[in-house]
Residue frames relative to the residue before (quaternion, step in Angstrom):
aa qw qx qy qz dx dy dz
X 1.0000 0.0000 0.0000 0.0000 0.00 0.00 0.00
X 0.0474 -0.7287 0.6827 -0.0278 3.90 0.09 1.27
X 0.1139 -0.7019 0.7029 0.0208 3.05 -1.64 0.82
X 0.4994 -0.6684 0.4454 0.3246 3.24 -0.60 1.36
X 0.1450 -0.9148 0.3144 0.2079 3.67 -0.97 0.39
X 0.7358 -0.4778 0.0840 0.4725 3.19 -0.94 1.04
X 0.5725 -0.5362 0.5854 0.2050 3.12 -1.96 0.34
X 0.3614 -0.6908 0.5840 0.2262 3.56 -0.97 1.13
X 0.4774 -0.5575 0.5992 0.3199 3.42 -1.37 0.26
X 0.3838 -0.7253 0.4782 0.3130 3.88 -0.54 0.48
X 0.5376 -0.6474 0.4308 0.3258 3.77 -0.52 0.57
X 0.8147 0.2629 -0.2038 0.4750 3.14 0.35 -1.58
X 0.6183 -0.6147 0.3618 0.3300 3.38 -1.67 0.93
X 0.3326 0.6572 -0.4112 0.5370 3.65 1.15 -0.30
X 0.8213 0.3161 -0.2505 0.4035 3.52 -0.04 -1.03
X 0.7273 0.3538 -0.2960 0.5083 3.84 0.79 -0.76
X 0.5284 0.4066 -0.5194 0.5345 3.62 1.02 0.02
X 0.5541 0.6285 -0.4133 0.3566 3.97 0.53 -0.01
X 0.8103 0.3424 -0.2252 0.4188 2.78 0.96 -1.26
X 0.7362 0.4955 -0.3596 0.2885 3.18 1.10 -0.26
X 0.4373 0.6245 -0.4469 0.4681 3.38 1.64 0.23
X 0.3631 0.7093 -0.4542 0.3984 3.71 1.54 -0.74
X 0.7532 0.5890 -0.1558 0.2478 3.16 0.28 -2.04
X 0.6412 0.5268 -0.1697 0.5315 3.04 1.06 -1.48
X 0.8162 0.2379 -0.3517 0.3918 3.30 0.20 -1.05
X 0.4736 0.5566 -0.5570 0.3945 3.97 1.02 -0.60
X 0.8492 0.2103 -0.3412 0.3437 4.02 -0.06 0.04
X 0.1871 0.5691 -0.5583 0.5739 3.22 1.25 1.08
X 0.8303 0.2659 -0.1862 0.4531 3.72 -0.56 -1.42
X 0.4938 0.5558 -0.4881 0.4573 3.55 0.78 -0.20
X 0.7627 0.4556 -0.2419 0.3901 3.22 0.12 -1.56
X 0.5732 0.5277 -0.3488 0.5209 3.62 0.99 -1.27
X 0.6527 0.5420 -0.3557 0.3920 3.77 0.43 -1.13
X 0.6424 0.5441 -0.3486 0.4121 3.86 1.05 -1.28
X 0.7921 0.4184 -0.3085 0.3199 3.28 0.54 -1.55
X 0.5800 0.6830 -0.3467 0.2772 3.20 1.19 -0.57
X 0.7555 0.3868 -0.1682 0.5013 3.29 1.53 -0.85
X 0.6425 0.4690 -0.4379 0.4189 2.94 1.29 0.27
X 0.5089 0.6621 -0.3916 0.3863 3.28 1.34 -0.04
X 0.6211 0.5414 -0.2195 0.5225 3.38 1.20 -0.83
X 0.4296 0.8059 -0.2154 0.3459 3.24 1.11 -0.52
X 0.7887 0.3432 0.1368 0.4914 2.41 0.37 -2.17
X 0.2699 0.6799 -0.3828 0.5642 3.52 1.78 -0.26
X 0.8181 0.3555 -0.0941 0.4422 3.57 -0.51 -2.18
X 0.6103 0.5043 -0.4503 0.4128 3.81 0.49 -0.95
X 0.7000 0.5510 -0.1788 0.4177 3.55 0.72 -1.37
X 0.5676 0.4657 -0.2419 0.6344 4.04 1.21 -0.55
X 0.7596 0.3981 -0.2865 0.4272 3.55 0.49 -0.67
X 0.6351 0.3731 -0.2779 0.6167 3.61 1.22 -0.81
X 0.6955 -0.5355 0.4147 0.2399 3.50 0.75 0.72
X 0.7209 0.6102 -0.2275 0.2371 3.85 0.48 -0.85
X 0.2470 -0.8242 0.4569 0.2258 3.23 0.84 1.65
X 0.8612 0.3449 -0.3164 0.1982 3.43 -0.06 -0.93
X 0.2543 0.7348 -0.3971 0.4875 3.52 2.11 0.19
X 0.9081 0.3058 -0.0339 0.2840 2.87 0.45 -1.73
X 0.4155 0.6933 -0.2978 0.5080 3.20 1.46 0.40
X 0.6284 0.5554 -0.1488 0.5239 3.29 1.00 -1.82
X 0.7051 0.4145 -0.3380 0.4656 3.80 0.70 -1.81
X 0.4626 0.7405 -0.3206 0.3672 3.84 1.07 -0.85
X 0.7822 0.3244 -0.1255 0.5169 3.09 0.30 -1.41
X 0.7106 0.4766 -0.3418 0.3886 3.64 0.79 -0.11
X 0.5355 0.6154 -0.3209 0.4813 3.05 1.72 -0.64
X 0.7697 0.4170 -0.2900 0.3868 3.51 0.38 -1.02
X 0.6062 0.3897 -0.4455 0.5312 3.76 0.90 0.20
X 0.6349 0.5230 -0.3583 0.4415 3.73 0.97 0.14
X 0.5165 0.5548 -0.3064 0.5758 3.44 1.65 -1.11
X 0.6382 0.6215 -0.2830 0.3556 3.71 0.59 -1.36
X 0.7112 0.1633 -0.1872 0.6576 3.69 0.48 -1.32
X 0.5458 0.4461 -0.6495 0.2851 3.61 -0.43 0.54
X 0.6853 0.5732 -0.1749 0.4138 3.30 0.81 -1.08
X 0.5544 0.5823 -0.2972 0.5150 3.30 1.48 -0.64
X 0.5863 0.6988 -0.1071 0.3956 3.25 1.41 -1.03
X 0.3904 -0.7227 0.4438 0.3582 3.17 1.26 -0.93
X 0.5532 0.7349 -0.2786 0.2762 3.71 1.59 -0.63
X 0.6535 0.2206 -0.1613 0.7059 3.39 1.25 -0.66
X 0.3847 -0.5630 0.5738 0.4537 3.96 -0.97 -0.51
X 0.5202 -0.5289 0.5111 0.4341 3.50 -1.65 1.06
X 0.8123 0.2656 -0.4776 0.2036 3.69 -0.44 -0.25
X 0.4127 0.6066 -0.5367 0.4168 3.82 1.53 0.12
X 0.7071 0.5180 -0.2634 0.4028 3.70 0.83 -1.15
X 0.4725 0.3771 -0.3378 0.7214 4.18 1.55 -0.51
X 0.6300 0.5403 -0.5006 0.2460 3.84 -0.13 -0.11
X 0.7435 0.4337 0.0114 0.5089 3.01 1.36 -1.75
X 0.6000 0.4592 -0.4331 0.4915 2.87 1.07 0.05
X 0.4317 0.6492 -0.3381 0.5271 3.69 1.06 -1.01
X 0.7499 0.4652 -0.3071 0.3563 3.55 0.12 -1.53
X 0.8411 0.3560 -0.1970 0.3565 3.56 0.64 -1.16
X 0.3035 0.7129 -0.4789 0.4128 3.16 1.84 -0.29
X 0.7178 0.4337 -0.2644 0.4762 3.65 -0.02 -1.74
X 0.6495 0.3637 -0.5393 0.3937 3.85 0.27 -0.39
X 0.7396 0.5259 -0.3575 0.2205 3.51 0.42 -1.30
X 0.6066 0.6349 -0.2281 0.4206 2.87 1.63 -1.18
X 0.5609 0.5973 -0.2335 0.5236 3.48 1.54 -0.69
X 0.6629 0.5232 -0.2284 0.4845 3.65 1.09 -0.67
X 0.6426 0.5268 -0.2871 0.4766 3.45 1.12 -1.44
X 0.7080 0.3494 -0.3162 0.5260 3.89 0.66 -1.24
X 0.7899 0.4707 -0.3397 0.1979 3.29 0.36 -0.35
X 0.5678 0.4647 -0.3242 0.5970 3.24 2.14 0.31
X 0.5501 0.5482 -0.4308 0.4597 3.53 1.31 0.13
């Protein structure tokens, strides 16, 4: 039964002011990370139930969410031009295909 062992407290202030900016910022990117997939999400949920104009609208919200993550540094710009690319072709696949 290993148990992983504890974390030291760093000594020098430099180091515990480090870590606590860590803190802060790990639930920044966390959060950035959530919406990001849920934005995309909500993209695919909307293409699958078929609802062009859902899915247009959830589009257009996605890519200004996809946009400043990636600016961010949280996802990589070409995962964030990937997925976008990707869902374009669905929506776009929905729109002709209800016209």
């Amino acid at each position: 039964m290993a148990t992983k062992p504890k974390k030291k407290n760093p000594r020098l202030a430099s180091g515990r002011k480090r870590v606590r900016q860590d803190v802060k910022i790990n639930a920044a990117n966390t959060s950035l990370r959530s919406k990001y997939r849920t934005a995309v999400k909500n993209v695919e949920k909307a293409v699958i139930a078929g609802d062009k104009a859902k899915a247009t609208e959830a589009f257009g919200k996605m890519q200004a969410v996809v946009d400043t993550v990636a600016d961010k540094g949280i996802f990589h710009k070409n995962k964030a031009a990937r997925d976008k690319s990707r869902l374009s072709t669905k929506v776009k696949a929905l729109v002709t295909q209800a016209a």
